[in-house]
Structure formats: structure tokens, C-alpha cells
OpenMM code with the backbone's topology and positions (N, CA, C; nanometers):
from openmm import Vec3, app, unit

residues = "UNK UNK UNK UNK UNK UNK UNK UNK UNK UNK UNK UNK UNK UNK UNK UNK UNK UNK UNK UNK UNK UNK UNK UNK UNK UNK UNK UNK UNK UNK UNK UNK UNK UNK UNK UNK UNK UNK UNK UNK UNK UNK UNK UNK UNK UNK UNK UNK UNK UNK UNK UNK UNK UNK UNK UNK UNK UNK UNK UNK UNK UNK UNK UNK UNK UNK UNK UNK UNK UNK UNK UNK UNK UNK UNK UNK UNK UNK UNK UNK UNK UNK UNK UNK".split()
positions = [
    Vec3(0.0817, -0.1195, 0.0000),
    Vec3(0.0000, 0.0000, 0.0000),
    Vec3(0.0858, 0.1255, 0.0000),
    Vec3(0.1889, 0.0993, 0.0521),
    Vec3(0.3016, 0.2337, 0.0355),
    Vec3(0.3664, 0.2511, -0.0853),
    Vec3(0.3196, 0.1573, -0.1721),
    Vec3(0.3312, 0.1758, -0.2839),
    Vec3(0.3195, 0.2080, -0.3845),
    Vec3(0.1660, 0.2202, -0.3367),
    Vec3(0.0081, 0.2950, -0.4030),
    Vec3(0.0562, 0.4176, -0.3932),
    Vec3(0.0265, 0.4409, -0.2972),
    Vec3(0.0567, 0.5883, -0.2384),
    Vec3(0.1864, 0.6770, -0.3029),
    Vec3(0.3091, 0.5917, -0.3042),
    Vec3(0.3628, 0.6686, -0.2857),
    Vec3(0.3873, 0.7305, -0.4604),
    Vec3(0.3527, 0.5839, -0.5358),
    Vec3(0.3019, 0.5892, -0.7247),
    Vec3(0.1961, 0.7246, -0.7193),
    Vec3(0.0781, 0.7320, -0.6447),
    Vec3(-0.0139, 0.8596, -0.6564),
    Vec3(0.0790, 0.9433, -0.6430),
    Vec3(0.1697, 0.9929, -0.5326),
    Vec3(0.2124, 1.1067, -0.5144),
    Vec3(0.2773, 1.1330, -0.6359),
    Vec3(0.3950, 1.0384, -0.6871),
    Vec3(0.4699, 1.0725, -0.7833),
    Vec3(0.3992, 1.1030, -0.9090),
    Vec3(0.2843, 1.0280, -0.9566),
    Vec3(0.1773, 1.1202, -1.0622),
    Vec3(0.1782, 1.2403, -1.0662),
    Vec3(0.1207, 1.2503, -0.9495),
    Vec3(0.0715, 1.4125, -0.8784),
    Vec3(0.2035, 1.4742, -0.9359),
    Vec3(0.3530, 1.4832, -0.9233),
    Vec3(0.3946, 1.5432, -0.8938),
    Vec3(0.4542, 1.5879, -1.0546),
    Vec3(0.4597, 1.4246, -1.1176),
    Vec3(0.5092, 1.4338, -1.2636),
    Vec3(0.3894, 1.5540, -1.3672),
    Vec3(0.2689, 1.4899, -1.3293),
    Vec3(0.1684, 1.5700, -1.3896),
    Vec3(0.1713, 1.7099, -1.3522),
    Vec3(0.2150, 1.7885, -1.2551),
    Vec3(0.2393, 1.9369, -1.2071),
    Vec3(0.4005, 1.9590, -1.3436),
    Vec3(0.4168, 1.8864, -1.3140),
    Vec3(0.5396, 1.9026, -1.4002),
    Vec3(0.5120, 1.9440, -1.5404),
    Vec3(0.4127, 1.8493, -1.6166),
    Vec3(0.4245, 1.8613, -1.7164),
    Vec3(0.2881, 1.9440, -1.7598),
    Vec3(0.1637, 2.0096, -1.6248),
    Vec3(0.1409, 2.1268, -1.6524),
    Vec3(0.2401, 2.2382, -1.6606),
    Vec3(0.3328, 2.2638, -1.6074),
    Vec3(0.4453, 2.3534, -1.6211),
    Vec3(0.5141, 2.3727, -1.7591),
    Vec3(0.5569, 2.2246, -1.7761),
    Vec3(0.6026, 2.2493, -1.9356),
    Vec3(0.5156, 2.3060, -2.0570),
    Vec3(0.4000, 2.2781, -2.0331),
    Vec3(0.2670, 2.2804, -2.1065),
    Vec3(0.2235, 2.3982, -2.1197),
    Vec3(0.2559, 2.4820, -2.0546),
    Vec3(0.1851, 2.5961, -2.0100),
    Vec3(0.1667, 2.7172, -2.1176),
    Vec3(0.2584, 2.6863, -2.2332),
    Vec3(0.2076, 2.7959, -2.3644),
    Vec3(0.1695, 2.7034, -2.4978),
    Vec3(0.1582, 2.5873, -2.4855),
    Vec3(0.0217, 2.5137, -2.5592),
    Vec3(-0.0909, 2.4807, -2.5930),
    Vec3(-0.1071, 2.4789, -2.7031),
    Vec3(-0.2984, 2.4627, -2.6897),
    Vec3(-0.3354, 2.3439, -2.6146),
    Vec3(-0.2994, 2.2434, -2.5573),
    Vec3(-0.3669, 2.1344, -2.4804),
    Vec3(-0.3998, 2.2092, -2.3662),
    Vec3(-0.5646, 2.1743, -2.3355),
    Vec3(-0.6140, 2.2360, -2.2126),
    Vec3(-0.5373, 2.2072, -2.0689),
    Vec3(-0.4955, 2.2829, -1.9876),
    Vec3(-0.4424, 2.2700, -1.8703),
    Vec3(-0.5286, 2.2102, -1.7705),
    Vec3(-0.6513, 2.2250, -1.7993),
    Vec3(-0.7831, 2.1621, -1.7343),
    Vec3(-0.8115, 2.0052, -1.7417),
    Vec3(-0.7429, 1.9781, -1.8727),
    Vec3(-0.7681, 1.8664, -1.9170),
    Vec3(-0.6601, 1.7884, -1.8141),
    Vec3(-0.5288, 1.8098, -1.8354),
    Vec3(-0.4516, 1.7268, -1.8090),
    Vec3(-0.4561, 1.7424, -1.6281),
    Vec3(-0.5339, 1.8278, -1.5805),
    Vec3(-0.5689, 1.8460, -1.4339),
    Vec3(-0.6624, 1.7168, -1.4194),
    Vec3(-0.7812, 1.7290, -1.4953),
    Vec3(-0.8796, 1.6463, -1.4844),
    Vec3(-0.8470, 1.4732, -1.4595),
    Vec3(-0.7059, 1.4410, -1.5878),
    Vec3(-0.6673, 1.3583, -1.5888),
    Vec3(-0.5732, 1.3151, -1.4546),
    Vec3(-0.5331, 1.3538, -1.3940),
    Vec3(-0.4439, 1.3375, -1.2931),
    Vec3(-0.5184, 1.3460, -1.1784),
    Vec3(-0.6336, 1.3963, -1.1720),
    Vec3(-0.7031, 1.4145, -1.0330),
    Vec3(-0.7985, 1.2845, -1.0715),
    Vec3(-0.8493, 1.2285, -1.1947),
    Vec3(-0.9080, 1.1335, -1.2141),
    Vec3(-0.8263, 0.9866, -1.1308),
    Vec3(-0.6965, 0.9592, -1.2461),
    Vec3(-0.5823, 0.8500, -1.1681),
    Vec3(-0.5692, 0.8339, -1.0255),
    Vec3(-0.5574, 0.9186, -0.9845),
    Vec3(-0.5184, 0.9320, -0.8182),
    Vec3(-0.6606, 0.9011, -0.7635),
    Vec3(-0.7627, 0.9383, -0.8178),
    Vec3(-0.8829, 0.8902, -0.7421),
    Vec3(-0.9331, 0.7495, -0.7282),
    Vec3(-0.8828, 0.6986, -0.8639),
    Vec3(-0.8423, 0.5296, -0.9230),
    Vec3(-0.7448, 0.4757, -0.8401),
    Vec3(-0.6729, 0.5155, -0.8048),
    Vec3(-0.4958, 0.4784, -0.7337),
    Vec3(-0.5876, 0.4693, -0.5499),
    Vec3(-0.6573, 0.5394, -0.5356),
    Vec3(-0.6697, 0.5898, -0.3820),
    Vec3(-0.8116, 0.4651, -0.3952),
    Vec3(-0.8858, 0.4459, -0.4817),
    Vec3(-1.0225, 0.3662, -0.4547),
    Vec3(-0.9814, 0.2344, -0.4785),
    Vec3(-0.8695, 0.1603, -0.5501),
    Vec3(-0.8108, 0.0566, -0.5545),
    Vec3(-0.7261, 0.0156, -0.4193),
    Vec3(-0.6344, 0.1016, -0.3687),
    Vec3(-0.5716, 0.0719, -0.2480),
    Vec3(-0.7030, 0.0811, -0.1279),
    Vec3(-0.8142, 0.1105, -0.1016),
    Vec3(-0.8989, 0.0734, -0.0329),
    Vec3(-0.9499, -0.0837, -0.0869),
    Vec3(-1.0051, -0.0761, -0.1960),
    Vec3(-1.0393, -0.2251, -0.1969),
    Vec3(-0.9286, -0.3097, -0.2067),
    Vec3(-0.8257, -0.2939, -0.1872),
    Vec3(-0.7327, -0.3917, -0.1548),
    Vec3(-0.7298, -0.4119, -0.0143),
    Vec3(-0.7179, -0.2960, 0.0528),
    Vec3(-0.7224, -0.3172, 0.2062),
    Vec3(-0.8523, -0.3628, 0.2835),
    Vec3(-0.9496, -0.3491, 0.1968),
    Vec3(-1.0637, -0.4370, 0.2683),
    Vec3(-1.0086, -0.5934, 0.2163),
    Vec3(-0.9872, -0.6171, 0.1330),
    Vec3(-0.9892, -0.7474, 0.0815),
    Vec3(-0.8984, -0.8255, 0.1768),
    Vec3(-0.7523, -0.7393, 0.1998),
    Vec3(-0.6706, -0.8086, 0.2636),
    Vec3(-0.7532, -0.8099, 0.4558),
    Vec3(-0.8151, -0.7314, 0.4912),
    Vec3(-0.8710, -0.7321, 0.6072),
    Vec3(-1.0117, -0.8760, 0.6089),
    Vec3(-1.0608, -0.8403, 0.5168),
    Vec3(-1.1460, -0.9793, 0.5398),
    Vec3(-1.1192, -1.0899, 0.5004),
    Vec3(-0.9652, -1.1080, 0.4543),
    Vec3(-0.9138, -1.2264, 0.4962),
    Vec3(-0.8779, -1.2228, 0.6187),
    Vec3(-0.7933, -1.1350, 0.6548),
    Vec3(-0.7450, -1.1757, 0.8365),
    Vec3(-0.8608, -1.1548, 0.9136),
    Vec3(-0.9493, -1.1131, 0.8953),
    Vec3(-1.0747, -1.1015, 0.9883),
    Vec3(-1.1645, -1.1850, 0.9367),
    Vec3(-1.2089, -1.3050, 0.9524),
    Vec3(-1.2918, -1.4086, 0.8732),
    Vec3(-1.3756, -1.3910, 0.9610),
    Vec3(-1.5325, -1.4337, 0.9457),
    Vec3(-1.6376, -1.4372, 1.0303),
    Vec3(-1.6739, -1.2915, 1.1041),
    Vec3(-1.5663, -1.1903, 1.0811),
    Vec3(-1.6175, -1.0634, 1.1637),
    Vec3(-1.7154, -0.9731, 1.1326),
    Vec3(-1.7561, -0.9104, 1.1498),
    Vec3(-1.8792, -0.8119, 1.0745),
    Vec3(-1.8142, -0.7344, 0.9367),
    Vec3(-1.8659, -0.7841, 0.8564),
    Vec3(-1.8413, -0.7450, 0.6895),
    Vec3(-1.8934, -0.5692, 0.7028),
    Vec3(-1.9901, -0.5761, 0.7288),
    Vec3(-2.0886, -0.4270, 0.7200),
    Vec3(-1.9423, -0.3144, 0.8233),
    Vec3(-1.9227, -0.3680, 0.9082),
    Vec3(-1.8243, -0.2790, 0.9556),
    Vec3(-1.6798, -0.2404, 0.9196),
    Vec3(-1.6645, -0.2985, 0.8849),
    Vec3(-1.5096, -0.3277, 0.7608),
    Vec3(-1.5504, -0.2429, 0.6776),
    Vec3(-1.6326, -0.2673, 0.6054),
    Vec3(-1.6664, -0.2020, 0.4642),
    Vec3(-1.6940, -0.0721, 0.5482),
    Vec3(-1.7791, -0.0015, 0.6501),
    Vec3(-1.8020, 0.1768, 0.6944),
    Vec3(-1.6655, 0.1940, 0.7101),
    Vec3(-1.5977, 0.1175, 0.8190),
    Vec3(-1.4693, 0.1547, 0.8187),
    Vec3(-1.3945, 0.2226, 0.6743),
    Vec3(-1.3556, 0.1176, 0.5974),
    Vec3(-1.2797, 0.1655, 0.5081),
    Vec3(-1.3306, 0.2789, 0.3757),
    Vec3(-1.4576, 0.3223, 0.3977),
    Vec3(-1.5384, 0.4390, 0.3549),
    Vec3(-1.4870, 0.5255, 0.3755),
    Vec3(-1.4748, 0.5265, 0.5390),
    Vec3(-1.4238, 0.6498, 0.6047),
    Vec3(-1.2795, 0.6535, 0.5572),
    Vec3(-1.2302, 0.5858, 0.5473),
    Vec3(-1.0864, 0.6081, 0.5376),
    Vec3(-1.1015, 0.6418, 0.3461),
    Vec3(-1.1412, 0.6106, 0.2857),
    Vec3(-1.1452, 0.6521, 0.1483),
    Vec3(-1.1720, 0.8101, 0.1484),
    Vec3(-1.3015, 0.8009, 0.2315),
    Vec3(-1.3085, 0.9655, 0.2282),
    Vec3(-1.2427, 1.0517, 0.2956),
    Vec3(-1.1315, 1.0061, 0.3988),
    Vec3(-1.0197, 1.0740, 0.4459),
    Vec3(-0.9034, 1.1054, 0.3736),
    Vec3(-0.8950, 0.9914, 0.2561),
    Vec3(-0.8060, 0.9778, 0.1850),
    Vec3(-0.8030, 1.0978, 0.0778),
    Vec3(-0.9208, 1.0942, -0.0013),
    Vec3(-0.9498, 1.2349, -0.0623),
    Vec3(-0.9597, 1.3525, 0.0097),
    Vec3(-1.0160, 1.3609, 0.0766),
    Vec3(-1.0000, 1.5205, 0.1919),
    Vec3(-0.8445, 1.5373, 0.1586),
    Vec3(-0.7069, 1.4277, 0.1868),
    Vec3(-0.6396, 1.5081, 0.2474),
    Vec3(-0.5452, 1.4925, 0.1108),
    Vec3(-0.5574, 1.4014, 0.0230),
    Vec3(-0.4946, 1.4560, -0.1389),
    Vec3(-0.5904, 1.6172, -0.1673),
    Vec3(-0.7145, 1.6538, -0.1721),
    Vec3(-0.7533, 1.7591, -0.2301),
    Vec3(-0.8584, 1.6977, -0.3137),
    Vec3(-0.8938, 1.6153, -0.3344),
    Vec3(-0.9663, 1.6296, -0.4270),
    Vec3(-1.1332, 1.5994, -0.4173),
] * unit.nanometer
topology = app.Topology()
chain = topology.addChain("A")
for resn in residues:
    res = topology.addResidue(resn, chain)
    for name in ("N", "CA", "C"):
        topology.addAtom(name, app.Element.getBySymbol(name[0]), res)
């Protein structure tokens, strides 16, 4: 999972980049925003369902319904604190 993460950040950071380079071209700057805030939202909703998956294996028989609010919350913590 620190792997996820740390692949989102480096997106994030390549894509700032190459709005920078971009910046007196006709390709929309919006666009390639859109695209990068899209990935990372893909990158951040995949590393949750991985971490439920890997949790309801080590938690067999435990309450499913609570696992799953749990890791909601943490999805939607996850976006709060990327921005998006």
C-alpha cells in the first residue's frame, strides 16, 4: 500500500510538471488536471479495496458491514487530504 501511495504522489507530482512544461500550448491545462485528479482517485479507490480485501481475509467471520463503513471512512479521508 506504500506503494500505491507513494506511485499517486509521484503522478501528482510528474503531472504538475508537465502542466508547467505545457503551459504555452494549446492542450487544455484543465484537461490534463482532470486527468491526474481522475488517476489518483483510481490509485486511492483501488488501495482501499485492496485493504478491505486483505482485512477480510485476516478477519474471517467478523462483521463485513463494519469493515466495509470503516474503510469508507478512510477513502473519504483519503481524498480530503490529497484535495480532491
Amino acid at each position: 500500500m506504500i506503494v500505491i501511495s507513494l506511485a499517486a504522489l509521484t503522478l501528482d507530482r510528474i503531472m504538475f510538471l508537465v502542466l508547467v512544461l505545457l503551459q504555452d500550448t494549446d492542450i487544455h491545462l484543465s484537461t490534463i488536471r482532470l486527468v491526474s485528479d481522475l488517476t489518483i482517485l483510481v490509485l486511492t479507490l483501488w488501495q482501499t479495496l485492496y485493504l478491505r480485501a486483505l482485512l477480510m481475509r485476516l478477519l474471517r467471520g467478523k462483521s463485513e458491514r463494519l469493515i466495509t463503513l470503516s474503510l469508507l471512512y478512510y477513502f473519504i479521508l483519503l481524498l480530503l487530504i490529497n484535495g480532491r
